[in-house]
DSSP file (Angstrom, degrees, kcal/mol; ACC not computed):
  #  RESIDUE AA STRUCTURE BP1 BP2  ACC     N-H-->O    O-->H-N    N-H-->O    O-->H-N    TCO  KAPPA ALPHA  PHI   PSI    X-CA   Y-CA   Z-CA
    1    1 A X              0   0    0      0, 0.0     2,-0.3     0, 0.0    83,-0.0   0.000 360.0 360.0 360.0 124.5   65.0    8.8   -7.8
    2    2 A X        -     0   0    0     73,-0.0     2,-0.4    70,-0.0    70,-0.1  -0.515 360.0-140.3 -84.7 154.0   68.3    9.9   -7.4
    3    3 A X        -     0   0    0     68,-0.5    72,-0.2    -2,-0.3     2,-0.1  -0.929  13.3-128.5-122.9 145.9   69.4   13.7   -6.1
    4    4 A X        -     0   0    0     -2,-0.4    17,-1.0    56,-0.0     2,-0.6  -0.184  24.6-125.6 -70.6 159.1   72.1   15.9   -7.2
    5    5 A X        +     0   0    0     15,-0.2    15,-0.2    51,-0.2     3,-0.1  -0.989  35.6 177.9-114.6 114.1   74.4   17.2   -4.0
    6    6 A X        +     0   0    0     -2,-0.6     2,-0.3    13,-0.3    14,-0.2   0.317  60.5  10.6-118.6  -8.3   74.1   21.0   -4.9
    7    7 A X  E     -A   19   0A   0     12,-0.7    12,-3.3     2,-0.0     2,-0.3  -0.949  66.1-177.3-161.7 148.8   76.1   22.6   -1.9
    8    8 A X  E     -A   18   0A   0     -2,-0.3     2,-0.3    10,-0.2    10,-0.2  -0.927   4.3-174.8-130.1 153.4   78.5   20.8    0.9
    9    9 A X  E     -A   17   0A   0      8,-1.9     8,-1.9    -2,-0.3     2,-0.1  -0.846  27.5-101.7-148.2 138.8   80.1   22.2    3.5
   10   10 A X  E     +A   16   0A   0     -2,-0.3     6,-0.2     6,-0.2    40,-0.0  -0.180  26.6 175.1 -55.9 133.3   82.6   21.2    6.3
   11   11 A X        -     0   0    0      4,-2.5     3,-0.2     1,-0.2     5,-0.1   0.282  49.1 -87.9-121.2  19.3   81.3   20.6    9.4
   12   12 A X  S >  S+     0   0    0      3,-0.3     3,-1.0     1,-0.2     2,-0.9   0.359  89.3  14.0  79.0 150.1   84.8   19.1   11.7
   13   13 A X  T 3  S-     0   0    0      1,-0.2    -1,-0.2    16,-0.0    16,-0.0  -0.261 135.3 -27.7  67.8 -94.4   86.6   16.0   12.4
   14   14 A X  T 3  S+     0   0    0     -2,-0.9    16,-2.4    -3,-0.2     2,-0.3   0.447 107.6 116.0-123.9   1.7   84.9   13.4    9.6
   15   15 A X    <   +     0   0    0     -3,-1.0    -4,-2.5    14,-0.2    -3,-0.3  -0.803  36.7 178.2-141.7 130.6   81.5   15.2    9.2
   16   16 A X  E     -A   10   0A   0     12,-0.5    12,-2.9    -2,-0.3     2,-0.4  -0.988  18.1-149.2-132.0 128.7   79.9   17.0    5.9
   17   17 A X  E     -AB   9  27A   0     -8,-1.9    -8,-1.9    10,-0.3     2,-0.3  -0.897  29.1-171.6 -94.4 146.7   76.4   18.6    5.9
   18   18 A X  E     -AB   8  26A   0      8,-1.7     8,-1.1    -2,-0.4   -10,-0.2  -0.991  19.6-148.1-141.5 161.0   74.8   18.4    2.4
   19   19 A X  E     -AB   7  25A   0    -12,-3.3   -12,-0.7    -2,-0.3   -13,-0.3  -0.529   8.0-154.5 -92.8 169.2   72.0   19.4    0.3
   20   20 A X    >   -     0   0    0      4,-1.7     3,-2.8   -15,-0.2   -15,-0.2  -0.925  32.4-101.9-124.1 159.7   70.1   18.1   -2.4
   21   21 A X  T 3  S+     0   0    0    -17,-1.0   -16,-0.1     1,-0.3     4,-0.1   0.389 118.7  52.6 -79.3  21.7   68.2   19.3   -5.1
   22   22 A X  T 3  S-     0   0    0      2,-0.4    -1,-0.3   -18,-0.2     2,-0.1   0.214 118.1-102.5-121.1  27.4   65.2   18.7   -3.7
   23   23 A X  S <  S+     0   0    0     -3,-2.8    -2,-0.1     1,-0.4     0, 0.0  -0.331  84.7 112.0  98.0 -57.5   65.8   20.7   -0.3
   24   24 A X        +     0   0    0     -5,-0.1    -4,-1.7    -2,-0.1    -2,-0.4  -0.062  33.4 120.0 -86.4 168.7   66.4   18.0    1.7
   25   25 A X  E     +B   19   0A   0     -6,-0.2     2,-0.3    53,-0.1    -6,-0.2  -0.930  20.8 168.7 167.3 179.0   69.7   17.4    3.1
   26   26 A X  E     -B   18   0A   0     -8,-1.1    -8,-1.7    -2,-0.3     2,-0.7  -0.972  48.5 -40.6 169.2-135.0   71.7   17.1    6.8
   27   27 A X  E     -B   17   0A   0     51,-0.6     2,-0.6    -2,-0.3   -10,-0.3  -0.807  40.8-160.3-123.9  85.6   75.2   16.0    8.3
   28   28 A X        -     0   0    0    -12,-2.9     2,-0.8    -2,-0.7   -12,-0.5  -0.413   9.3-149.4 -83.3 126.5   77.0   12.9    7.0
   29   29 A X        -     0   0    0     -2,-0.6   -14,-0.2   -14,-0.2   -16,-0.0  -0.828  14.5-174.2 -78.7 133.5   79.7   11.5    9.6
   30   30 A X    >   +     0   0    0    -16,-2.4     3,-1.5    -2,-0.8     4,-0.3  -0.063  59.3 101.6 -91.6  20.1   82.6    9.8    6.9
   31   31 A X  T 3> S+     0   0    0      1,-0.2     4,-0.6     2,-0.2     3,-0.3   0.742  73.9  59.0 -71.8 -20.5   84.6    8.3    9.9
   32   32 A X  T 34 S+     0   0    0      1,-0.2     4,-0.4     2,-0.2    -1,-0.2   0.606  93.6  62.9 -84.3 -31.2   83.0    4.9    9.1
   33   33 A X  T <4 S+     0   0    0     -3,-1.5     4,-0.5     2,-0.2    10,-0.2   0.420  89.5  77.5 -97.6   2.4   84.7    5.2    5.4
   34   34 A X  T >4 S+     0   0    0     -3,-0.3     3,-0.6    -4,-0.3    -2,-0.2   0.963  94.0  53.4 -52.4 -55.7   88.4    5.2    7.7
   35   35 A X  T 3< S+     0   0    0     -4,-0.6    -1,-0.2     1,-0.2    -2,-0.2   0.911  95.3  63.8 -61.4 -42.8   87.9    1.5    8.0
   36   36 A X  T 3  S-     0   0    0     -4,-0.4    -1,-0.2     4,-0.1    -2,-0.1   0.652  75.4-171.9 -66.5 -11.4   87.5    0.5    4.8
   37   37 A X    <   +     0   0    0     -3,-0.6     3,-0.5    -4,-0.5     2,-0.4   0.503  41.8  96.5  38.0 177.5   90.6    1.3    3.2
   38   38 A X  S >  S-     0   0    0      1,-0.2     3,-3.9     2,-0.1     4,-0.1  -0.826 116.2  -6.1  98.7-165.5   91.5    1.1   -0.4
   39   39 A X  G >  S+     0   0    0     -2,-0.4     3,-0.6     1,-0.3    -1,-0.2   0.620 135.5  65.5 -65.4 -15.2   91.2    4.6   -1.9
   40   40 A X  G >> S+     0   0    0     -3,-0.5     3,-1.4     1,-0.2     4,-0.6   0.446  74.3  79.8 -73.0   6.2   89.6    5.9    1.8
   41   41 A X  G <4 S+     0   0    0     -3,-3.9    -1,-0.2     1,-0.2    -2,-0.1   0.339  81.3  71.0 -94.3  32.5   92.7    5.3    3.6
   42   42 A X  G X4 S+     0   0    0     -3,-0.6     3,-2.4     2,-0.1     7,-0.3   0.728  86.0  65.8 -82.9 -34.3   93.3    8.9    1.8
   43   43 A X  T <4 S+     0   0    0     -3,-1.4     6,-0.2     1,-0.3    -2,-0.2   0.785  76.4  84.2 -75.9  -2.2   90.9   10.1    4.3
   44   44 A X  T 3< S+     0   0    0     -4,-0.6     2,-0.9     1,-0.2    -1,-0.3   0.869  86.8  65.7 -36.5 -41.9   93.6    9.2    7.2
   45   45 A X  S X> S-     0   0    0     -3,-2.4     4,-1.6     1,-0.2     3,-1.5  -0.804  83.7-155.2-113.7 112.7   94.9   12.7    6.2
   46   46 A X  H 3> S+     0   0    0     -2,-0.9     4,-2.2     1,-0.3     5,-0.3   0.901  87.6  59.4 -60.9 -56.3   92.0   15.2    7.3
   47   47 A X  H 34 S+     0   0    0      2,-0.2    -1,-0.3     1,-0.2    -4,-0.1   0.688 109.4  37.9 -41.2 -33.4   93.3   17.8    4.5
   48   48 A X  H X4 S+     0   0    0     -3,-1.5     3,-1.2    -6,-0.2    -1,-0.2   0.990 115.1  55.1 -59.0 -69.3   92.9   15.7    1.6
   49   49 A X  H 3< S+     0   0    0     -4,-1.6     3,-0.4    -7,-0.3    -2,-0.2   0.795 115.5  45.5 -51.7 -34.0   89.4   14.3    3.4
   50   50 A X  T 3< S+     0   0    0     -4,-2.2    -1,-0.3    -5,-0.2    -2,-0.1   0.313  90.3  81.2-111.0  50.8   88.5   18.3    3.6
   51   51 A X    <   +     0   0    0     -3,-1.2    13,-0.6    -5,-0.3    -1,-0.2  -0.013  66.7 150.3-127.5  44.3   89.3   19.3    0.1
   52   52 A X        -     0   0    0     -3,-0.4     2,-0.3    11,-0.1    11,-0.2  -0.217  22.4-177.5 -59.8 149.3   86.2   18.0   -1.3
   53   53 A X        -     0   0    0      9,-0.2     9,-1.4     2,-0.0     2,-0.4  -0.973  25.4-116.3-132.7 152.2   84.3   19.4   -4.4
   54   54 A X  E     -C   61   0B   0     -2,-0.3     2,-1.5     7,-0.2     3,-0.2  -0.930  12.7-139.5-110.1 154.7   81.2   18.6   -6.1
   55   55 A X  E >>> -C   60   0B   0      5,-1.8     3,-1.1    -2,-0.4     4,-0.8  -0.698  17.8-168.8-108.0 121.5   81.2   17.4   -9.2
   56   56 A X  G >45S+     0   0    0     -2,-1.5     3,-3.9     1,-0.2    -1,-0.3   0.866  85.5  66.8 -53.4 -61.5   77.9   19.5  -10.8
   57   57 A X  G 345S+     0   0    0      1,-0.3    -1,-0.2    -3,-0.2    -2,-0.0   0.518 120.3  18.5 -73.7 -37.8   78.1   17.3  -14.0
   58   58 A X  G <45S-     0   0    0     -3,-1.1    -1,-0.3     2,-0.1    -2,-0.2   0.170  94.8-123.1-149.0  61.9   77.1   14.3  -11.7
   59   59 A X  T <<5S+     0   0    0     -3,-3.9     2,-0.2    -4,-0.8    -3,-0.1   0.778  72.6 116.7  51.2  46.4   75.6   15.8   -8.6
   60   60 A X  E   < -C   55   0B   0     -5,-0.6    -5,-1.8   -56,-0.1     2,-0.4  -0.882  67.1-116.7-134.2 165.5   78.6   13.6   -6.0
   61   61 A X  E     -CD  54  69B   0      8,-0.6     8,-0.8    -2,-0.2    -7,-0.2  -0.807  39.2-168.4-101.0 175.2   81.1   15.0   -3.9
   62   62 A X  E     - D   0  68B   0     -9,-1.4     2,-0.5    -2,-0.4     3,-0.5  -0.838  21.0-143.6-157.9 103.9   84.6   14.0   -5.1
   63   63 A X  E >> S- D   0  67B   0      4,-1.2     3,-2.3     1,-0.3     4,-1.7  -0.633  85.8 -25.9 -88.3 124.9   87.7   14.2   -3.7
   64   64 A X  T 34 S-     0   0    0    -13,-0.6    -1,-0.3    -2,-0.5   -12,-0.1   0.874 110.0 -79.5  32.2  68.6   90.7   15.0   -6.4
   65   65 A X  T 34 S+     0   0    0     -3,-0.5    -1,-0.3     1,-0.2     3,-0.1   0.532 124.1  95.4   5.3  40.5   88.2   13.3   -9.1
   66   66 A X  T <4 S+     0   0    0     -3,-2.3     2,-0.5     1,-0.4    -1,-0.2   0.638  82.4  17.3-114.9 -33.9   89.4   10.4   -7.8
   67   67 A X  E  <  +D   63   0B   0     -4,-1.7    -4,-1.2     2,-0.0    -1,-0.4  -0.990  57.1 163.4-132.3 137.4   87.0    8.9   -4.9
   68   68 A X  E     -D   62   0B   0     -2,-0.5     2,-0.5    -6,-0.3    -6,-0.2  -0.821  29.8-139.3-138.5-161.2   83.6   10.1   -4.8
   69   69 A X  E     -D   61   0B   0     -8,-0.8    -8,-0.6    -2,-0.2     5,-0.1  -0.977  46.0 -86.7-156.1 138.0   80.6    7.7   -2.5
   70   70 A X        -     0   0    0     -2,-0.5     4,-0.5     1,-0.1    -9,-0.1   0.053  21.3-135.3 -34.9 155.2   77.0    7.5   -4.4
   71   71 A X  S  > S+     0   0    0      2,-0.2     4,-0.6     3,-0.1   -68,-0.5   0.254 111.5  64.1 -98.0  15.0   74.4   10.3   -3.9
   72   72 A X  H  >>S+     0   0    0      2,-0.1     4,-3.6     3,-0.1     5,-0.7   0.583 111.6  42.7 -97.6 -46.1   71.8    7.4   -3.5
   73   73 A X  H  45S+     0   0    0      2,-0.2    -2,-0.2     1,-0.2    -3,-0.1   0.723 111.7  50.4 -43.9 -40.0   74.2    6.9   -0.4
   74   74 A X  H  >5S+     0   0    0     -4,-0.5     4,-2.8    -5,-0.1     5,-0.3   0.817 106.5  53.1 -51.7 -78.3   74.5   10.3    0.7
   75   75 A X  H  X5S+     0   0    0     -4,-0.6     4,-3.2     1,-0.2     5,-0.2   0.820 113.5  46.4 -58.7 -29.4   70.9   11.0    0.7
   76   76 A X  H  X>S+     0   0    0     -4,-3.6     4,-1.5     1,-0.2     5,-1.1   0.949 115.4  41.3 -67.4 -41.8   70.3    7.9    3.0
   77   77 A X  H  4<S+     0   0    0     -5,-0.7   -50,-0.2     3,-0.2    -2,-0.2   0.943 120.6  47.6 -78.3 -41.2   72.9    8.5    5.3
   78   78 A X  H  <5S+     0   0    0     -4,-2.8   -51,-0.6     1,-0.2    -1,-0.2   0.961 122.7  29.4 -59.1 -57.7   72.0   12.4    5.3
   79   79 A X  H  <5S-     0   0    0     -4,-3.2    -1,-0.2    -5,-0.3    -2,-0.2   0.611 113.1-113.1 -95.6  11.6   68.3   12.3    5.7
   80   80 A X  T  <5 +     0   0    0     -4,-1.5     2,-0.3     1,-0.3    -3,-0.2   0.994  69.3 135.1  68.8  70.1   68.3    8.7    7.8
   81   81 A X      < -     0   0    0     -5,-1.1    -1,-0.3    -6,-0.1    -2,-0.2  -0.967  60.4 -86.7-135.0 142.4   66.6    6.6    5.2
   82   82 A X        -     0   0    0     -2,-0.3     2,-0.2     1,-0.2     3,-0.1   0.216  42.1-103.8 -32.3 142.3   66.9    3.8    3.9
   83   83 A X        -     0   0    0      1,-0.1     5,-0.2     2,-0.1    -1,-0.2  -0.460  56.0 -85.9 -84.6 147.6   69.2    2.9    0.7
   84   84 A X     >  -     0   0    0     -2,-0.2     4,-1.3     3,-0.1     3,-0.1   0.007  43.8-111.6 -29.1 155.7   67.0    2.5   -2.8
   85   85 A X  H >> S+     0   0    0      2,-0.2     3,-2.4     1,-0.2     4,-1.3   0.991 123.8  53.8 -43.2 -75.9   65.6   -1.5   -3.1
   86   86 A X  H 3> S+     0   0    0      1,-0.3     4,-1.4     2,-0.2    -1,-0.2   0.582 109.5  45.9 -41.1 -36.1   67.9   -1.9   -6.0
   87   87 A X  H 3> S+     0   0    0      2,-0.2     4,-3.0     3,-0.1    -1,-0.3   0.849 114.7  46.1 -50.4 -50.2   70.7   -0.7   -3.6
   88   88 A X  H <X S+     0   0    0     -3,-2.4     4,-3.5    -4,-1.3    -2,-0.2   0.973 113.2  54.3 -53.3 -63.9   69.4   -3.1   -0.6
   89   89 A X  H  X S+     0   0    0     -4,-1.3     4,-2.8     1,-0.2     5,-0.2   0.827 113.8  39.0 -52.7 -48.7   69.2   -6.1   -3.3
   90   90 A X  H  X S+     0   0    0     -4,-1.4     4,-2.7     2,-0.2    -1,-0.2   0.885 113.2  52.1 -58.9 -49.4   72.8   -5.6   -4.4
   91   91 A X  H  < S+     0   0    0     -4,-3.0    -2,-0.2     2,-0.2    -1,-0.2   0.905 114.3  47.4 -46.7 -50.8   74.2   -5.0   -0.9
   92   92 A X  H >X S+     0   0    0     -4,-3.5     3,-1.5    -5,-0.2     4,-1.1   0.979 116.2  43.8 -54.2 -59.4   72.4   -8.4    0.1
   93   93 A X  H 3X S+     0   0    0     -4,-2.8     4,-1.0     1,-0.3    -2,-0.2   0.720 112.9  45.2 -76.1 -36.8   73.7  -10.4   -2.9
   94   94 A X  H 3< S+     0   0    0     -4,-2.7     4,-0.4    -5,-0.2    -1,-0.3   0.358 116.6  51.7 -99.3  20.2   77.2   -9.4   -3.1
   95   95 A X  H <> S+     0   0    0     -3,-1.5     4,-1.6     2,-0.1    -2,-0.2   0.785 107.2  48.3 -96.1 -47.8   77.1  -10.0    0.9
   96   96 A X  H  X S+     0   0    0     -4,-1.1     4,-1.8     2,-0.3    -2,-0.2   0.639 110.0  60.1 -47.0 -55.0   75.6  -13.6    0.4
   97   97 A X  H  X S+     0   0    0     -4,-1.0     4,-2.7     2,-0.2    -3,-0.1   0.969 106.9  46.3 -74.1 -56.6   78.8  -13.9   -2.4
   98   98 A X  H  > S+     0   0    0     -4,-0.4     4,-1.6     1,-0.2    -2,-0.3   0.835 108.6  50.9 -77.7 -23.0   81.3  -13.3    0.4
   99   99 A X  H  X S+     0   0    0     -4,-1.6     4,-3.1     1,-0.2     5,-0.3   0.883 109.2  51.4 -57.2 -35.1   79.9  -15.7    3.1
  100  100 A X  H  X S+     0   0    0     -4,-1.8     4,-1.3     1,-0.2    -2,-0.2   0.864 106.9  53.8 -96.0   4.0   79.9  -18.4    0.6
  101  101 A X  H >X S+     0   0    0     -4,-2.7     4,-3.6     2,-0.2     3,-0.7   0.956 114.9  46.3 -30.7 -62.5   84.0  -17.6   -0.4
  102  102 A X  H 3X S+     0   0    0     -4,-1.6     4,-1.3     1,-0.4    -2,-0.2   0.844 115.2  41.1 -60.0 -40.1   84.5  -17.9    3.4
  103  103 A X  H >< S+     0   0    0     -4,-3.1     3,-0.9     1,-0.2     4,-0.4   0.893 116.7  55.3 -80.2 -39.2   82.5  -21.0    3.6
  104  104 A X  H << S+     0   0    0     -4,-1.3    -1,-0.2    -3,-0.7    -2,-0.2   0.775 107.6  43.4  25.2 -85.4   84.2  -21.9    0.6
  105  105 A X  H 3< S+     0   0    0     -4,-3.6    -1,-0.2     1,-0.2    -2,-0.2   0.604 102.3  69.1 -85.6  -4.5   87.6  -21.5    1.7
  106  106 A X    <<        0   0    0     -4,-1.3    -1,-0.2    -3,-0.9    -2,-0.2   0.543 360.0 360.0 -78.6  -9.6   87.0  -23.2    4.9
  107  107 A X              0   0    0     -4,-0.4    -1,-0.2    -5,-0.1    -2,-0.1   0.476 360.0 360.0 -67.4 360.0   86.6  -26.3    3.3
């Protein structure tokens, strides 16, 4: 089941606690999303990174509509649980796609 993110608040540095609509909720560090670059290397500048919203209509936070990060993703990282199967399966498979590039492109 996915949950809506119904309140956020800044917590310093990289770090947002949020809720969900079912209660549950805690303290996501986004320092991790630094590395990745591509539409996070916005969060390089901590004002942008804390001028967050949610967007009610589908229950993410969102930075200038422009980046949001799943709420199945959120809720893991928030209550320390594991991402959905379907999440796991995908992560595996498009992981599995980029070793065999590399192996690929070492040939």
């Amino acid at each position: 089941m996915i949950h809506d993110v119904v309140s956020a608040s800044y917590k310093g540095k990289y770090k947002i606690e949020v809720t969900f609509d079912d209660g549950k909720g805690g303290v996501v560090d986004f320092s991790k999303y630094l590395d990745k670059g591509g539409v996070f290397s916005r969060f390089n500048d901590i004002n942008f990174f804390r001028n967050f919203k949610i967007n009610q209509e589908i229950g993410v936070l969102t930075w200038q509509d422009e980046i949001d990060v799943a709420p199945e993703t959120l809720y893991a990282e928030a209550n320390g649980t594991s991402l959905p199967n379907w999440m796991e399966k995908k992560r595996k498979s498009s992981a599995n796609k980029t070793l065999q590039r590399t192996a690929n492109n070492r040939r």
